[in-house]
C-alpha positions as CSV (number, residue, x, y, z in Angstrom):
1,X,0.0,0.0,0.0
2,X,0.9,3.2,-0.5
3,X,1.8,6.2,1.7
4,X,-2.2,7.3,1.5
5,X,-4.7,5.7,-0.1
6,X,-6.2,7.8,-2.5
7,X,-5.3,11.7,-3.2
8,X,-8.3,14.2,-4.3
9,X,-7.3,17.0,-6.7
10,X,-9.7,19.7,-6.1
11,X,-11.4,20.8,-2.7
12,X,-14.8,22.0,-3.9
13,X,-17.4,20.8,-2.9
14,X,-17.6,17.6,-5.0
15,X,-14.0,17.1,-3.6
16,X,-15.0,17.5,-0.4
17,X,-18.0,15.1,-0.6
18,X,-15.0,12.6,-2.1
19,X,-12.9,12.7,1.1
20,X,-16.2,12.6,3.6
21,X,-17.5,9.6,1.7
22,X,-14.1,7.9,1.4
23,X,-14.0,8.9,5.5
24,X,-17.0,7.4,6.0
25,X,-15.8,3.9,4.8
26,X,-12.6,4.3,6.7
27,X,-10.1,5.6,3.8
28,X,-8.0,8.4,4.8
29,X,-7.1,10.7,1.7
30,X,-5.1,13.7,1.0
31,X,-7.3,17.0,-0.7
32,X,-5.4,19.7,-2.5
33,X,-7.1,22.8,-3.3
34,X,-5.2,25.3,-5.9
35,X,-7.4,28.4,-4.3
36,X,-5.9,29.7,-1.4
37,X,-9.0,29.5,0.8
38,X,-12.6,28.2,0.2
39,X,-14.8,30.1,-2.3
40,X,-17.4,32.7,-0.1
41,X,-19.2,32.8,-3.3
42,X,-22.4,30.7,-3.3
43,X,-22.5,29.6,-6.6
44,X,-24.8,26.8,-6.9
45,X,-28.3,26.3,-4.5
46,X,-30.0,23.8,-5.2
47,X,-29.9,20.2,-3.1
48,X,-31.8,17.4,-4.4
49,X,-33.6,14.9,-1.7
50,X,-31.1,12.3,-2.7
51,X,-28.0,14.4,-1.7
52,X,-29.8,14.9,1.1
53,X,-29.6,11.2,1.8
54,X,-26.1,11.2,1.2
55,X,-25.2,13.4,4.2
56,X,-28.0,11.8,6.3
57,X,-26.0,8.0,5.6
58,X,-22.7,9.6,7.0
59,X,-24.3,11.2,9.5
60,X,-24.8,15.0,8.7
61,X,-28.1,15.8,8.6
62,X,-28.1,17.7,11.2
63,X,-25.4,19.9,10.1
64,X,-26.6,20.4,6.4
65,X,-29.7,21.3,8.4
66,X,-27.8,24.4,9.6
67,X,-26.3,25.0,6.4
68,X,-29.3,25.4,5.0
69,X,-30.9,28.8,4.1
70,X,-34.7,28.8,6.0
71,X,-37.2,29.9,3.7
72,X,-40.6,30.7,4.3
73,X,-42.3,29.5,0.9
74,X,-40.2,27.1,-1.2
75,X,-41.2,28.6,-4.6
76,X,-39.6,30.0,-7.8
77,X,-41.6,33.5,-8.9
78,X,-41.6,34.9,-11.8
79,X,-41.9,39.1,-12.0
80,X,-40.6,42.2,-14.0
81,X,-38.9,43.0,-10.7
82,X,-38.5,42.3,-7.1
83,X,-41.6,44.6,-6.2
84,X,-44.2,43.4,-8.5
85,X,-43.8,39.7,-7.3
86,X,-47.3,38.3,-7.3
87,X,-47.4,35.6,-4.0
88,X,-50.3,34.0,-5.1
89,X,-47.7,32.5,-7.6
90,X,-46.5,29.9,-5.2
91,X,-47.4,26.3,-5.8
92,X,-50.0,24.3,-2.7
93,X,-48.2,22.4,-0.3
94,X,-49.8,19.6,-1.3
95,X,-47.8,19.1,-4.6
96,X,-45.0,19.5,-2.5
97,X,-45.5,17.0,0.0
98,X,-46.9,13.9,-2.4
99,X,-42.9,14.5,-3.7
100,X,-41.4,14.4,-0.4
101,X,-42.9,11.5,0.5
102,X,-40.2,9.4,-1.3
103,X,-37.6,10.5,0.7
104,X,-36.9,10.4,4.4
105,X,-35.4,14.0,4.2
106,X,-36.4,17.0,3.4
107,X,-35.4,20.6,2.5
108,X,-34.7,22.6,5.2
109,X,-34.5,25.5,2.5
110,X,-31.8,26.3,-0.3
111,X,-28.2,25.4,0.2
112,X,-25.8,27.9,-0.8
113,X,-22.7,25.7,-2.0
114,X,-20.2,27.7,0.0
115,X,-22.3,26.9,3.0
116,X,-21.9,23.2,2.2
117,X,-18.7,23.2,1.8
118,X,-18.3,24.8,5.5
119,X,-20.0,21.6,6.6
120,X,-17.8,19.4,4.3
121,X,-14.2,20.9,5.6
122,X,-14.6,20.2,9.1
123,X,-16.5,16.5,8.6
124,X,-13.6,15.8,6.3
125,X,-11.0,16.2,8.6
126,X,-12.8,14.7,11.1
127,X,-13.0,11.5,9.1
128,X,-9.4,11.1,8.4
129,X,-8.6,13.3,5.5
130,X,-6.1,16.5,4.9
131,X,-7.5,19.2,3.7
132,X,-4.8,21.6,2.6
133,X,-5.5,24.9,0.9
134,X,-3.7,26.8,-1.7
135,X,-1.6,23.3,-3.6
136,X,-2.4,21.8,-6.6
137,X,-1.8,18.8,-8.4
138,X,0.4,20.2,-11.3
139,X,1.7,16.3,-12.9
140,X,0.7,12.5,-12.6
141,X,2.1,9.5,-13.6
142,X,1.3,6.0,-12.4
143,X,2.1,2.1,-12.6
144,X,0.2,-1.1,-11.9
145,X,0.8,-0.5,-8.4
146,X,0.5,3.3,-7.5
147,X,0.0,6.7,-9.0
148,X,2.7,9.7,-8.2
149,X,1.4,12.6,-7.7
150,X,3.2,15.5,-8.2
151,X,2.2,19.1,-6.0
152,X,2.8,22.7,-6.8
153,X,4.8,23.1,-3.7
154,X,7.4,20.4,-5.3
155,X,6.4,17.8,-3.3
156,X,5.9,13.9,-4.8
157,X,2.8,12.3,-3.4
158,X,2.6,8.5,-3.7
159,X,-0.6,7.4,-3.6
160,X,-3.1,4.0,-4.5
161,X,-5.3,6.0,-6.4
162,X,-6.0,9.3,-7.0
163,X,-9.9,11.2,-7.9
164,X,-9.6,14.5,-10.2
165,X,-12.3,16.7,-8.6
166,X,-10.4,20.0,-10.3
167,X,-13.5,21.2,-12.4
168,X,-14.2,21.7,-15.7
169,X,-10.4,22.8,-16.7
170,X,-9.6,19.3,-15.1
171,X,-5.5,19.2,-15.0
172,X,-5.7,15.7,-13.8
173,X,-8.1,15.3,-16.9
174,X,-5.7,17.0,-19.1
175,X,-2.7,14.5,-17.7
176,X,-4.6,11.8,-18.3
177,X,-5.0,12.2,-21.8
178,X,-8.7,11.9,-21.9
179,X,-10.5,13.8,-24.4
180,X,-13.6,15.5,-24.3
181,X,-17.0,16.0,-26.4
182,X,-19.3,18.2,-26.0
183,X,-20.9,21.8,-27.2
184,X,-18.3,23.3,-24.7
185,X,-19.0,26.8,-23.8
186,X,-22.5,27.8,-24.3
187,X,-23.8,31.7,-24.6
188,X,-22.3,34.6,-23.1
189,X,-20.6,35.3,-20.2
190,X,-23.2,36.2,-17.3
191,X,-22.2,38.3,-14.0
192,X,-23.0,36.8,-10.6
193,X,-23.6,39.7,-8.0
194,X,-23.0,38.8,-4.2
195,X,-24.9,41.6,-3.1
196,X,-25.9,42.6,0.7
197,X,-29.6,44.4,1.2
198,X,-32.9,44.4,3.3
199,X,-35.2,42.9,0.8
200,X,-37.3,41.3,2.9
201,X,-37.8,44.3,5.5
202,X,-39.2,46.1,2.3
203,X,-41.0,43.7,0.7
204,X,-41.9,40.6,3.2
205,X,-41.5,37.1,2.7
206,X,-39.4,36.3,-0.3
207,X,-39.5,33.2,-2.5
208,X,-35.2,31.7,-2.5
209,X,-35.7,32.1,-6.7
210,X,-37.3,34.8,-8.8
211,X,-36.9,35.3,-13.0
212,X,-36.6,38.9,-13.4
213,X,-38.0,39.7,-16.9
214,X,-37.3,43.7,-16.5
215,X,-36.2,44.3,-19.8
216,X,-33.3,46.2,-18.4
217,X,-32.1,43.7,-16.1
218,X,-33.3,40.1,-17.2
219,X,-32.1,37.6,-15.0
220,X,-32.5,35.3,-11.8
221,X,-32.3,36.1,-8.2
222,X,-31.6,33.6,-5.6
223,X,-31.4,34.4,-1.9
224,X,-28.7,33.1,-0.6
225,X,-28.7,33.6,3.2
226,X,-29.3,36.4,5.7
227,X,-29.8,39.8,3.8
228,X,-27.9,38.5,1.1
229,X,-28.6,37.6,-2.3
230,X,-27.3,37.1,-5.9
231,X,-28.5,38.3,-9.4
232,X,-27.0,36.2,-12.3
233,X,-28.1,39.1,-15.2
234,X,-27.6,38.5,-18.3
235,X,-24.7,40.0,-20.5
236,X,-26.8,42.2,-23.0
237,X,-27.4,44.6,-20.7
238,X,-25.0,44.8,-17.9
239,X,-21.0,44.1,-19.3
240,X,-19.5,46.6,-17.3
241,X,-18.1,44.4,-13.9
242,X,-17.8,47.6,-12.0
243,X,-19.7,47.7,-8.5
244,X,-21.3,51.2,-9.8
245,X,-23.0,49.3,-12.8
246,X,-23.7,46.3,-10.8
247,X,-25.3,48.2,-8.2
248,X,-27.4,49.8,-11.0
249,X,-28.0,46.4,-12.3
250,X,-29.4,45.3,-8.8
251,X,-32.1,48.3,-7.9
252,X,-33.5,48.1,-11.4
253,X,-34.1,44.0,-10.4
254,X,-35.5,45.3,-7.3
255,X,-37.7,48.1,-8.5
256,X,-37.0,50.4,-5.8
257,X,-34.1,52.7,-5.0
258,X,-32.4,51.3,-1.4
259,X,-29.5,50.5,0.2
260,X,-27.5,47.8,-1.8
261,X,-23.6,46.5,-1.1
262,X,-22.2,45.1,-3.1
263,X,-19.6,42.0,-1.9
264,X,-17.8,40.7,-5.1
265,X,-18.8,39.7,-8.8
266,X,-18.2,36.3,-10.4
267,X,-18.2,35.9,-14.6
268,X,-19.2,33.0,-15.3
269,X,-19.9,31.0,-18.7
270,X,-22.3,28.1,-19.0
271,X,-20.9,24.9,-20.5
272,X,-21.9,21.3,-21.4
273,X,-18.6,18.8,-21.8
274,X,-18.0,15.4,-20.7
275,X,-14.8,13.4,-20.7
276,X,-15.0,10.2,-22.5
277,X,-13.7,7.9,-19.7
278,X,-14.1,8.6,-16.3
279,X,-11.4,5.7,-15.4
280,X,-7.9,5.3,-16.5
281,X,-5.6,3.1,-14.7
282,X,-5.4,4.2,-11.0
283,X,-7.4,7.4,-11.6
284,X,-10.4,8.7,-11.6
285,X,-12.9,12.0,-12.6
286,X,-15.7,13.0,-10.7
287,X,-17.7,16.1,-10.7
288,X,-17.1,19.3,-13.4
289,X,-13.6,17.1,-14.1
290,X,-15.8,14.2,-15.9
291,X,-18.4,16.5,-16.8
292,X,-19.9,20.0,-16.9
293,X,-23.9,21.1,-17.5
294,X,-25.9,23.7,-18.1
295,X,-27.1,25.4,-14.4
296,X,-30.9,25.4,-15.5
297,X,-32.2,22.1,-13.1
298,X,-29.2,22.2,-10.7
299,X,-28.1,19.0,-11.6
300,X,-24.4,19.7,-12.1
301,X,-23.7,19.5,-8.2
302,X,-25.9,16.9,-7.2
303,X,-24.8,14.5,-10.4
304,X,-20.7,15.4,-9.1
305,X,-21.9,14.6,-5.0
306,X,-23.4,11.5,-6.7
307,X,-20.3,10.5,-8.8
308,X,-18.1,11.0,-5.4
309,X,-21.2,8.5,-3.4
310,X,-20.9,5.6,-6.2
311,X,-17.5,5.9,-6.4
312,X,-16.4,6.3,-2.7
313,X,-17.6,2.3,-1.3
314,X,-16.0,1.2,-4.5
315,X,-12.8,2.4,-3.7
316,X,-12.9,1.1,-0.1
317,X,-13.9,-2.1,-0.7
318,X,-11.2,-2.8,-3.5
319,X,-8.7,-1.1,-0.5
320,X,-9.6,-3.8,1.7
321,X,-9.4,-6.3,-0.6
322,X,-13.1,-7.1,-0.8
323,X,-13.1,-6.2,-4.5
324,X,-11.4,-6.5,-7.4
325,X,-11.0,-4.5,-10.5
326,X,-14.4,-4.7,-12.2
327,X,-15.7,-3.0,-9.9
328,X,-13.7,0.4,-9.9
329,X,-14.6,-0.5,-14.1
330,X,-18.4,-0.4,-12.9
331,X,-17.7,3.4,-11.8
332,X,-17.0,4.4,-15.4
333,X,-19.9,2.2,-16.9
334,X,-22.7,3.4,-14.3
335,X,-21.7,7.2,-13.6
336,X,-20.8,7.7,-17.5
337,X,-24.4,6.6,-18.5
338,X,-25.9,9.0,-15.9
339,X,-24.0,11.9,-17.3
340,X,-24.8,10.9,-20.6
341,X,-28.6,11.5,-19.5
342,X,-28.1,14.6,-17.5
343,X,-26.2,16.0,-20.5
344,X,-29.3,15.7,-22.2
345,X,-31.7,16.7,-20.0
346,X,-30.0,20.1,-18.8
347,X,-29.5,20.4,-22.8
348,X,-33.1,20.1,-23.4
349,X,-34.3,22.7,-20.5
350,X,-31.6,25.4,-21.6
351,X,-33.8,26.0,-24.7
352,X,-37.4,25.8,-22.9
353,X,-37.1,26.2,-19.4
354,X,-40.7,26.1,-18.9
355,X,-40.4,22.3,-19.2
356,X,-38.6,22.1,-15.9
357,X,-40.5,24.4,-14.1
358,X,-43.6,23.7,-15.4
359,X,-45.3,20.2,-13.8
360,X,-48.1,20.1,-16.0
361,X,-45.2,20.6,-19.1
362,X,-46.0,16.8,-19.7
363,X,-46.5,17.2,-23.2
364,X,-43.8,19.6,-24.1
365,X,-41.6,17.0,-22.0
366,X,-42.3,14.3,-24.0
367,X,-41.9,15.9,-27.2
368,X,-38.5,16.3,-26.4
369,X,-37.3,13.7,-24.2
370,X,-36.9,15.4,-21.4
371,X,-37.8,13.4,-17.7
372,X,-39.9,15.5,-14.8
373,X,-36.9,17.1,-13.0
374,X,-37.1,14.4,-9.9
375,X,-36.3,11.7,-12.0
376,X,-32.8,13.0,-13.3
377,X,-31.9,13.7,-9.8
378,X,-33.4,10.2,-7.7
379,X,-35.3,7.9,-10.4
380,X,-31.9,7.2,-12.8
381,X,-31.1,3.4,-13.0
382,X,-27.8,1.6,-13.2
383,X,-27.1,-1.3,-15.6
384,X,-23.2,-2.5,-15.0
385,X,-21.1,-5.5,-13.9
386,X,-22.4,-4.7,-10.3
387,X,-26.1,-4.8,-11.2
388,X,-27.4,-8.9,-11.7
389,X,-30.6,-8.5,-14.3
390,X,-30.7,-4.5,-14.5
391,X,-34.0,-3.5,-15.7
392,X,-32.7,-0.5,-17.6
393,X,-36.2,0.9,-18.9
394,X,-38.3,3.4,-16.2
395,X,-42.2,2.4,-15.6
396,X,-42.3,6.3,-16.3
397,X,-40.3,9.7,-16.5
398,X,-42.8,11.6,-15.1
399,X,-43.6,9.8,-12.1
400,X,-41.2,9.0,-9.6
401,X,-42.9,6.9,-7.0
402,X,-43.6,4.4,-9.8
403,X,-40.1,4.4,-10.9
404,X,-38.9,3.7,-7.4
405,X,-40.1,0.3,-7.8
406,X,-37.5,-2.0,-6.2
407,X,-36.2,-3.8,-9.7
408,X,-32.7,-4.4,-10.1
409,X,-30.3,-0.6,-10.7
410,X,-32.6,1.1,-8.9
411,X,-32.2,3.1,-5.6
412,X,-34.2,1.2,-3.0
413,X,-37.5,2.4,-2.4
414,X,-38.2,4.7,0.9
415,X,-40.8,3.4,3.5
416,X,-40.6,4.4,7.1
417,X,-40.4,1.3,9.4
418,X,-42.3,0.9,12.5
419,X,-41.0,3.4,14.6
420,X,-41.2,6.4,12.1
421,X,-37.7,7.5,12.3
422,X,-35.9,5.1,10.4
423,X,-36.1,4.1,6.5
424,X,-35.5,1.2,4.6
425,X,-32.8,3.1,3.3
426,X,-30.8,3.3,6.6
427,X,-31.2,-0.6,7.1
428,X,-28.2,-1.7,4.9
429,X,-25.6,0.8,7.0
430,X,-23.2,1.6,4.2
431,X,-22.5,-2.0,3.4
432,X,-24.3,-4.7,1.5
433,X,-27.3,-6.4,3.0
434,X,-29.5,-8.8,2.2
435,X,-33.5,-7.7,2.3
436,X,-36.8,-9.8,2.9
437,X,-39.8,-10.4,4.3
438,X,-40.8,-11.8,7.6
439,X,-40.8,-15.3,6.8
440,X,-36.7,-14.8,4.9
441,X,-35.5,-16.2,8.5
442,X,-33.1,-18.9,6.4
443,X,-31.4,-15.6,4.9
444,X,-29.6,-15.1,7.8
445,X,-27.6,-18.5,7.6
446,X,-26.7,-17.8,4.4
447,X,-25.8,-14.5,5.0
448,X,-23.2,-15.4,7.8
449,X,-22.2,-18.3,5.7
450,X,-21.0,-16.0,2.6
451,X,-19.4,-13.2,4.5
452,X,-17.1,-15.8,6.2
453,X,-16.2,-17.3,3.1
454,X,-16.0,-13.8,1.3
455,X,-14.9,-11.7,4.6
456,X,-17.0,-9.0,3.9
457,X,-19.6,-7.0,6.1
458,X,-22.6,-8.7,5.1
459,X,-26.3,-9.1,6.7
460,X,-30.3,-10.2,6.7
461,X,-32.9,-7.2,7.6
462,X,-36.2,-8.9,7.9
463,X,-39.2,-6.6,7.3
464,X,-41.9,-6.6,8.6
465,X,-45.3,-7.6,6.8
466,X,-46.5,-4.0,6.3
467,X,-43.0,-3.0,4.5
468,X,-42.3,-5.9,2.6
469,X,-45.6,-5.5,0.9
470,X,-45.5,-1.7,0.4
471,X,-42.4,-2.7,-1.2
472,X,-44.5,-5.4,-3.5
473,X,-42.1,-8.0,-1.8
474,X,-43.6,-11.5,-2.3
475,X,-43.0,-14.2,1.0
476,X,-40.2,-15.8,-0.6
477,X,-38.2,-12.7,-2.4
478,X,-35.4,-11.0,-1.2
479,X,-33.7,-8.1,-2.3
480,X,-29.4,-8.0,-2.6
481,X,-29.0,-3.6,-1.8
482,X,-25.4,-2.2,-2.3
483,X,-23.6,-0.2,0.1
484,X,-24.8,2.8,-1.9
485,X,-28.6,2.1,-1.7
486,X,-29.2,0.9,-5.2
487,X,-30.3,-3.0,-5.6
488,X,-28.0,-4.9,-6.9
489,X,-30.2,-8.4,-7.2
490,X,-33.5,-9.4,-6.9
491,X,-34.5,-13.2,-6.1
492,X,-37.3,-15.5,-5.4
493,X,-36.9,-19.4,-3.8
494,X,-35.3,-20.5,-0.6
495,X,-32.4,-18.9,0.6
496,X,-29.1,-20.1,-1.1
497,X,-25.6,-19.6,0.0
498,X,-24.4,-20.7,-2.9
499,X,-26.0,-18.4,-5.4
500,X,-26.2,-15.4,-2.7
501,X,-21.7,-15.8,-3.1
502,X,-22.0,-16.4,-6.8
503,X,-23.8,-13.3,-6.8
504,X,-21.5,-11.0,-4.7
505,X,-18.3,-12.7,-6.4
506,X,-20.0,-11.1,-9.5
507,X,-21.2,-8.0,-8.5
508,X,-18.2,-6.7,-6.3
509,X,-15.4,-8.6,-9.8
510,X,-13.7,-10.5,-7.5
511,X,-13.3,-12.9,-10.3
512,X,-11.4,-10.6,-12.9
């Protein structure tokens, strides 16, 4: 083994997530971050329930909780400016909670990503990783056995593997040799103004997202935490950076002459690029590195904390020898798929937003293959070497609880058990585990039988009646779930030890 297990280029917030999952499955790593400190610009906002479960499996809900920005009515409005905002716009909370139903968490408001990443630092270290600001990975080379990593400060890190989390101008990328395709940059550059003002003490409550449509200041304003806010305009109007014009561009969002400060200005240029591999040898690209999307659906932060989830377990269990190489291959074949989709769908909304935003957009949706937003973000499916029988085609792309249906690739359904604070989804603890109904008692021999003989982590949950059939789990199925939540095997019959390690020998290529 090498000196550390497994190096992260790039301490955003995807790298962050990286070294908290890695942490959570006991693998120290080493994050180098080229900025000099973390970014107080919030950049992205939007959380989907399923990163939400993320930090709930390594135990931060609580502290994403605080992260959060509390918001009164969770709402996008739509309004020349700030003071013309019609409330009535904002949706019944029904709608809402039929949605939140499929998770076990829910929004505690927006979450600003540089408020995440406050969280992330901290529960990083905590976990076993360096965090150091203000290096970068600046070379790579690696062998069968290691990857050498060379640092800006001259240093020569050798490590087991290394993850390239360094953004959409990925170096690691770049060393790597992996190409890209892709429309690249798309549009003009827009301006992101951090700005400080009392918006709510002169209008009331405010929605965390509002489409400005003044004809002198189109663009979208996001609240992004006490008194503070950002307008993303758009270029045609507003191409002077200068904190006079930007504070011009602000007041004529607002529609009222008031205080405004300005706190700094970000350019920013939206693109859609993937890498063709996400693997090569020892390394690996998660997050903006493997691919960039358009910002309309949010799904470029929750697809890159998703890419550091499915990739994190896999590492660890090929560390402790509980895997071989077919399964780090399975990364590549599973998260370059999803990319491949989200690609799409962000592609498709950048021309008709409406069709996000819109629920009743079915139609229009269809027309253009694009998937009700939940679906890109918590419906996707999986069909790799660690999926037995994958059933690659969705029930429907518009509804999500029917898509959550328990067959093979998919993320296991969410039902609360008995008590009402814990979910099917906390039952398999970060590790494999074998699912069934109350009568599945012979599971449990063969359970113990194959982790012995594979020494891995490995365990029955029975369930009780009323779960098992809200789950449409017959008396004598049983479900195989993956350390990351998906379901990796679905079976029928008595309980066989033999099949059960034929199946894990499979799924974790501990035959290749």
């Amino acid at each position: 083994m090498s000196e550390i297990p497994v190096v992260i280029a790039g301490g955003g917030t995807v790298g962050l997530a990286t070294a908290v999952f890695l942490g959570h499955h006991g693998v120290r790593s080493l994050v180098v971050e080229r900025r000099a400190k973390p970014s107080n610009h919030p950049r992205a906002l939007g959380i989907s329930l399923r990163t939400l479960e993320f930090f709930r499996e390594v135990g931060l809900r609580e502290e994403m909780a605080g992260a959060a920005v509390p918001s009164t009515a969770l709402w996008r409005a739509e309004a020349r400016t700030v003071a013309e905002i019609d409330r009535s716009q904002a949706p019944p909370p029904a709608e809402r909670d039929a949605f939140f139903a499929l998770s076990p968490e829910t929004p505690r408001g927006h979450y600003p990503q540089h408020r995440i990443d406050a969280v992330l630092i901290p529960a990083a270290r905590e976990r076993g990783a360096t965090v150091e600001f203000g290096v970068e990975v600046t070379g790579v080379e690696q062998d069968a056995d290691q990857v050498s990593v060379t640092l800006s400060d001259g240093r020569v890190v050798h490590a087991d593997y290394l993850v390239g989390a360094d953004g959409v101008n990925s170096l690691v990328r770049d060393a790597l040799g992996i190409a890209t395709t892709g429309p690249g940059e798309i549009g003009d550059i827009t301006l992101n103004i951090l700005f400080d003002a009392d918006l709510e003490g002169r209008f009331g409550p405010m929605p965390p997202m509002t489409q400005i449509n003044h004809p002198d200041a189109r663009g979208v304003l996001l609240s992004v935490g006490d008194r503070r806010w950002v307008l993303h305009v758009l270029p045609d109007q507003w191409d002077d950076a200068s904190e006079e014009h930007c504070a011009q561009a602000v007041r004529t969002a607002i529609g009222a002459d008031m205080p405004v400060e300005i706190v700094s200005v970000l350019p920013w240029r939206a693109t859609a690029r993937m890498a063709d591999a996400f693997r090569h040898g020892r390394a690996f690209l998660v997050g903006d590195a493997a691919r960039a999307v358009t910002p309309l659906g949010a799904f470029g932060l929750n697809t890159g904390i998703a890419d550091a989830h499915n990739l994190a377990w896999k590492l660890a269990m090929t560390l402790a020898g509980q895997a071989g190489n077919r399964l780090l291959d399975s990364y590549h074949q599973e998260r370059h798929a999803i990319a491949e989709l989200v690609t799409r769908q962000a592609l498709a909304r950048w021309g008709n937003p409406r069709m996000h935003w819109d629920p009743t957009a079915v139609a229009e949706r269809r027309a253009a293959g694009a998937w009700n937003a939940p679906l890109v973000t918590m419906g996707y499916r999986y069909a790799s070497s660690a999926v037995i029988d994958p059933v690659v085609e969705l029930p429907s792309t518009e509804d999500l609880a029917a898509s959550l249906d328990g067959a093979p690739g998919s993320r296991l359904p969410h039902r609360w058990l008995a008590d009402g604070t814990a979910s099917t989804l906390d039952l398999n603890r970060s590790r494999f585990a074998v699912l069934t109904g109350p009568t599945g008692g012979d599971w449990h021999g063969a359970t113990r039988a194959v982790a012995a003989s594979l020494g891995m982590d490995l365990d029955t949950v029975l369930l009780d009646e009323q779960v098992a059939s809200s789950l449409n789990l017959a008396d004598d199925e049983a479900l195989l779930v993956r350390p990351d939540g998906f379901i990796a095997w679905r079976t029928r019959g008595a309980a066989s030890p033999t099949r059960l390690e034929q199946v894990l020998t499979t799924v974790t290529g501990r035959h290749s």
